[in-house]
KOLMIPA-5487 format. One line per 10 residues: number of its first residue (from 1); their letters; for each residue x, y, z of C-alpha. Coordinates in Angstrom, 2 decimals. Layout:
NUM	a	X Y Z | ...
! end
This chain:
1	xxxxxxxxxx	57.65 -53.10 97.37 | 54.26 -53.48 94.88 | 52.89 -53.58 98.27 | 53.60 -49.87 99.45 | 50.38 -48.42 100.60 | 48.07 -50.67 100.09 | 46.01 -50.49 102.62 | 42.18 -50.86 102.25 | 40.50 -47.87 103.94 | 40.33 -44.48 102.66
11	xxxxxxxxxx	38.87 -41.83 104.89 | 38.49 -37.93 104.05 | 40.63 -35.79 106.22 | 37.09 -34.27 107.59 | 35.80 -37.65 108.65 | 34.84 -38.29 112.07 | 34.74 -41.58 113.38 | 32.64 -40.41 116.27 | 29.54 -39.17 113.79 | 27.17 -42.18 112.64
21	xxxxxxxxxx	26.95 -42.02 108.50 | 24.15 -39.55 107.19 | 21.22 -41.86 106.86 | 19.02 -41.79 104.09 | 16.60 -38.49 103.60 | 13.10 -41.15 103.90 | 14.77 -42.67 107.38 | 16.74 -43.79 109.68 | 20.55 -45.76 109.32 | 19.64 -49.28 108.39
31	xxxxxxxxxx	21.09 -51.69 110.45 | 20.84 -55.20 109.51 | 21.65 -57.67 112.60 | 22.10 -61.25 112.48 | 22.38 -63.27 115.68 | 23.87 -66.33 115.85 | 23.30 -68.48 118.85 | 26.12 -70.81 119.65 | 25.13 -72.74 122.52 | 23.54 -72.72 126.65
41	xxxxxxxxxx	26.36 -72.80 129.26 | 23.97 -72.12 131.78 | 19.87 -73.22 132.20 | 19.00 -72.56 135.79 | 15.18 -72.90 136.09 | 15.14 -72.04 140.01 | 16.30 -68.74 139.28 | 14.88 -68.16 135.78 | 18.12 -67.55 134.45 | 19.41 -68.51 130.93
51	xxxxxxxxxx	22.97 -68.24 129.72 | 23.35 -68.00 126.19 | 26.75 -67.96 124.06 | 25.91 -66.47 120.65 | 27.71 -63.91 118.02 | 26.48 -60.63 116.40 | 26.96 -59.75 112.60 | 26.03 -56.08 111.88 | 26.40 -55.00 108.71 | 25.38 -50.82 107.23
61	xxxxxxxxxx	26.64 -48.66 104.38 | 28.80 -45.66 104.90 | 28.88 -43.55 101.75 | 31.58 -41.28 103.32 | 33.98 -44.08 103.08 | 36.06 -44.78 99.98 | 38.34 -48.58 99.85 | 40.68 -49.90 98.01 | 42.81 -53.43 97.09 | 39.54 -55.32 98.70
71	xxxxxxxxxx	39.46 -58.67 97.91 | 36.41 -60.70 96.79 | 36.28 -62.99 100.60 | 34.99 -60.14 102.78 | 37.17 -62.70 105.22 | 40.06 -61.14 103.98 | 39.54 -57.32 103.97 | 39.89 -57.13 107.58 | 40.44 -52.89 108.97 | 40.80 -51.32 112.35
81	xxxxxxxxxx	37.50 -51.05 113.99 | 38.20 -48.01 115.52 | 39.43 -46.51 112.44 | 35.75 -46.28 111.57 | 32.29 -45.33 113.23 | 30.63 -48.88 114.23 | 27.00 -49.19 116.26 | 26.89 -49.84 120.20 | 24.70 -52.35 121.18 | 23.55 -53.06 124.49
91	xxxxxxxxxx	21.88 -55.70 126.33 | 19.83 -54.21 129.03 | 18.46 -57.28 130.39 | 22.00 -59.00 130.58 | 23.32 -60.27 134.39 | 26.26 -57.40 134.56 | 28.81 -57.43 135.39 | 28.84 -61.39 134.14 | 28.57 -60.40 130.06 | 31.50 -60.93 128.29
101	xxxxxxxxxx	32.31 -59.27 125.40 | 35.60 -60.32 122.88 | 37.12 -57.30 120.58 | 35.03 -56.81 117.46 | 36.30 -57.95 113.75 | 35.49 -55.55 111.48 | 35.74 -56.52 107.84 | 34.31 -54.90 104.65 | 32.43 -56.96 101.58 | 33.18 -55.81 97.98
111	xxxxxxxxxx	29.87 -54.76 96.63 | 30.78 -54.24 93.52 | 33.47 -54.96 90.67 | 36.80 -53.48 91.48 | 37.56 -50.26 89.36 | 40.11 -51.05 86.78 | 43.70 -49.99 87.49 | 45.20 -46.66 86.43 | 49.33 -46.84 85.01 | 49.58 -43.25 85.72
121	xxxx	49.47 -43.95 89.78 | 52.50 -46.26 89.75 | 54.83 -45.24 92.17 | 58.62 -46.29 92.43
! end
């Protein structure tokens, strides 16, 4: 029962997932990407075509969004990711229709300390 509503993600009622987060007033959104290559299924020289198996990791700041009960292993604060806006990325040089794509994980990193408890928000 301590566990009642304890989920991670607090959104305003006038948040739309749909709208990027305001990006800073000197710029644009930073996006930082890390690509991680995992291996060559395919490296057909005749035809100048490479197949590459590799993972994405993009990570930005949305100061719209509020969390709670995260826990210190980003690993572990897992949320919907449609629940919040996330980037598109496409591959315009990819061999469609042969890309294939697996669902995304979306999962938050505590920044900073944790704010302490408050008694007077115990529910029964």
């Amino acid at each position: 029962s301590d566990e009642t509503d304890c989920g991670k993600l607090l959104r305003p009622s006038e948040y739309l997932a749909v709208l990027p987060p305001p990006a800073p007033k000197d710029g644009p959104l930073p996006l930082n990407m890390t690509i991680t290559v995992e291996g060559f299924s395919e490296i057909n020289i005749r035809d100048m075509k490479l197949t590459i198996d590799f993972s994405t990791n993009i990570s930005w700041f949305d100061q719209r969004l509020q969390y709670q009960n995260l826990k210190s292993l980003a690993d572990l604060n897992h949320i919907e990711a449609s629940s919040i806006w996330n980037p598109t990325i496409e591959f315009l040089n990819a061999d469609f229709p042969y890309i294939y794509t697996t669902d995304p994980t979306l999962v938050v990193n505590r920044a900073v300390d944790p704010v302490p408890d408050d008694p007077q928000l115990f529910r029964r």
